[in-house]
N, C-alpha and C positions, 0 to 999 in steps of 0.2 A: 593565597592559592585559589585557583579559578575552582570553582563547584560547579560537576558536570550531573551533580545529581537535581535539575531542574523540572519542573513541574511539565509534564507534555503536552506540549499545545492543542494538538488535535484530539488530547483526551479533553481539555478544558474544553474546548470548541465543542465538541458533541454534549458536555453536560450542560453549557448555557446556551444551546443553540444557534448556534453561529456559525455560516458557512465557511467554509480555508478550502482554498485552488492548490492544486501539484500538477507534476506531469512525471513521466515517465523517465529515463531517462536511462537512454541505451549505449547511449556513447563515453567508452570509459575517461572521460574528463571530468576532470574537476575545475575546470575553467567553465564549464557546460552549469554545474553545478549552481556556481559562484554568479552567472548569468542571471539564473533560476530567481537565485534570493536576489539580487538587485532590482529585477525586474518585478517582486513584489508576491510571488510566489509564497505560499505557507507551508508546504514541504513540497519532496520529489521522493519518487518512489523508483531507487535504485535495481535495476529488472537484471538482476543474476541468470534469471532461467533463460535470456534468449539474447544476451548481449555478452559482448567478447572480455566478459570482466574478469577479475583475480583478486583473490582480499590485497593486494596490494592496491590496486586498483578504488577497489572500496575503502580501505583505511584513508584515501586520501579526498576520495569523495565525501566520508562521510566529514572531514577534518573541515574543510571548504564548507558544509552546511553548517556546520555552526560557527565558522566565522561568519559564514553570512547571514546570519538567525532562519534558517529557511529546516523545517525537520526531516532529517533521514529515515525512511526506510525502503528496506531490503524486500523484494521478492525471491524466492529462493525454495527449491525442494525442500521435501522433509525430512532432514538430513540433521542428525540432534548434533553432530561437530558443527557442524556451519552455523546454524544457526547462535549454537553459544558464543561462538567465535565474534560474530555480525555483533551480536549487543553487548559481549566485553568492548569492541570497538568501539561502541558508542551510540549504534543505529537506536533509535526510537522507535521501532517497533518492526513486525516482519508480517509477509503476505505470501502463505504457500498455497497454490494452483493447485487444483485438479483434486481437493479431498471429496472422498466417495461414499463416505460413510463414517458412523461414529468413530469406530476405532481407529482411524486413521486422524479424524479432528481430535481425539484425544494426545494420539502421540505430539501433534506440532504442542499444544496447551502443555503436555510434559516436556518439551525440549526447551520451549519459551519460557517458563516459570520455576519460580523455585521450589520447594519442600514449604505446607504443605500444600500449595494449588497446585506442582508441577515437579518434575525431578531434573529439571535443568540442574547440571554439574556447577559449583564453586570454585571460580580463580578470583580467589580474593585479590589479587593483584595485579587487575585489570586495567584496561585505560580508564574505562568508563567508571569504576571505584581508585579512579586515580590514584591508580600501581600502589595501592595497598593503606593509601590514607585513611579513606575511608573504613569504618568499624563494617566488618562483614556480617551482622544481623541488620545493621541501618542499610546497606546496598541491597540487601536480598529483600529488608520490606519495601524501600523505594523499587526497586524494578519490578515486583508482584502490581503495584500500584500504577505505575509509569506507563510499562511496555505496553505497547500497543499491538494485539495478538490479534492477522486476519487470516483467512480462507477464504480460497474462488470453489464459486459450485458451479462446475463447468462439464459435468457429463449428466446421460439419463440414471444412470446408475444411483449420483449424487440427489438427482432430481425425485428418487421414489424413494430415497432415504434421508429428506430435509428435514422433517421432522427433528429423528435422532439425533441429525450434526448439529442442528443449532442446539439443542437441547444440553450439550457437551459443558459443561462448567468452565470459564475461563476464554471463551473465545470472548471479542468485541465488535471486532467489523467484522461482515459479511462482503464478496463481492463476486458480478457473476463475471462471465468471461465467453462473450458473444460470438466471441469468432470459432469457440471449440462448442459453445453449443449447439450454432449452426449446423458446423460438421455434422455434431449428435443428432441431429436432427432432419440432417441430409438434404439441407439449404446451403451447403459451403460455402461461406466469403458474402452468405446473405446475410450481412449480422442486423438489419431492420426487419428481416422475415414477422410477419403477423406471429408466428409460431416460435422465435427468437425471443420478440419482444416478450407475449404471454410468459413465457420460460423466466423471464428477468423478472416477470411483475411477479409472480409467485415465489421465488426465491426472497425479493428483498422485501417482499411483504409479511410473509412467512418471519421475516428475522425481525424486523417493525415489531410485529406482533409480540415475539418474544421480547423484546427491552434494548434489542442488539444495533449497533448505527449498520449503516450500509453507506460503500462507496459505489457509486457508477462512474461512468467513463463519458465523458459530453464530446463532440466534434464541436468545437468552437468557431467550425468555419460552416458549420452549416445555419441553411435561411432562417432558421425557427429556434435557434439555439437559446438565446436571452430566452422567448417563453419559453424551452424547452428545460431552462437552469432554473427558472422561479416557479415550477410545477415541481422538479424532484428536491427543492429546500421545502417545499409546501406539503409534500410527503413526508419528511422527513430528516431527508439527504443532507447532511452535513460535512462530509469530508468527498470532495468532488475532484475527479481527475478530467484533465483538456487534454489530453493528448501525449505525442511522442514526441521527444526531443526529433527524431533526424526528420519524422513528416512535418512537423512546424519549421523547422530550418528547410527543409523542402519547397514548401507550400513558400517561404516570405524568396527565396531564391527565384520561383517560377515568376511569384508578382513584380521582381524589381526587370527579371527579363521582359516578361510581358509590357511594362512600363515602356522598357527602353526599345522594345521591337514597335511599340504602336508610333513612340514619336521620332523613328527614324525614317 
């Protein structure tokens, strides 16, 4: 019998320091997936809140990530079905947007975990405790362990109350989310704004401080990126996302035409 109850990488990664690349990944394919991990990827961060997905969808995406050893998680409202549902499946961890304050970062840490870190409901007869082999006290102390539990601080709201959220028992990663900070901030679509940036440097320092990792988001196409990626692992940064699936297949489509337009 395969054992799906494996140690998670990007929790190993963060405790021996070690950086692991993902991307995002909007397009509900699992072929997209399956790219991911060949091309050498350490997870992908399945994005529920803004892509055309369905847990069917996801059940196949997350199936494909571990054949391909590359680790799944979910982005996803705070929603306590969904999210139990996501890590019976199998995901390795989840990332809910837009918490604003403590008792909101408590609820996701209760929908994520079990009794007594968290009140996430028991289906002993999960994929992920493979449909009931597993002994249901061994799956609930593996996934307290395992899961990987994050939160975007992405309004002002959340921004005068970081203290509290990080403070919450049970979260691990922290991440911000530049494009609604902006907004909040009333630079729309400025997401390098002087006032953007500061916003990110206090959030993930703020979480530093507390013991907590942080992921950020890199443009791997931009000029300053390499120094840009060996400043935030020299902070800290250990679990790093490069991008969107559809703008990296964007971005290699425009250069093969641009290729082919210059030598015609």
């Amino acid at each position: 019998m395969r054992d799906l109850l494996r140690k998670n990488p990007l929790k190993t990664a963060i405790s021996e320091k070690k950086a692991v690349f993902g991307i995002y990944i909007e397009e509900p394919s699992s072929t997209i997936v399956e790219l991911a991990g060949v091309s050498g990827f350490h997870f992908v961060r399945l994005d529920w809140c803004h892509a055309p997905l369905d847990l069917q969808a996801l059940a196949h995406q997350i199936l494909a990530a571990e054949y391909r050893n590359v680790t799944p998680v979910v982005r996803l409202e705070c929603d306590e079905q969904k999210i139990g549902q996501v890590l019976e499946m199998g995901a390795m961890g989840i990332v809910v947007p837009d918490v604003s304050n403590a008792a909101e970062a408590k609820r996701v840490v209760d929908a994520a975990r079990f009794s007594p870190q968290g009140r996430r409901g028991l289906f002993s007869a999960s994929r992920k405790a493979s449909f009931g082999s597993v002994e249901a006290g061994a799956f609930t102390k593996w996934s307290n362990e395992e899961i990987l539990v994050g939160i975007q601080i992405e309004s002002l709201e959340a921004m005068e109350n970081i203290e509290e959220i990080l403070s919450v028992e049970g979260i691990d990663i922290v991440l911000s989310g530049r494009g609604d900070l902006s907004n909040a901030l009333g630079v729309p679509g400025e997401k390098t704004h002087p006032l953007v940036l500061d916003a990110e440097k206090k959030i993930f320092g703020n979480a530093l401080a507390k013991g907590l990792a942080v992921s950020p988001q890199l443009d791997p196409y931009a000029a300053d990126f390499q120094d840009d990626l060996k400043k935030w692992i020299e902070r800290g940064a250990y679990v790093i996302s490069l991008g969107i699936d559809h703008a990296i297949i964007r971005k290699a489509f425009e250069g093969i035409v641009k290729k082919a337009v210059i030598a015609s």
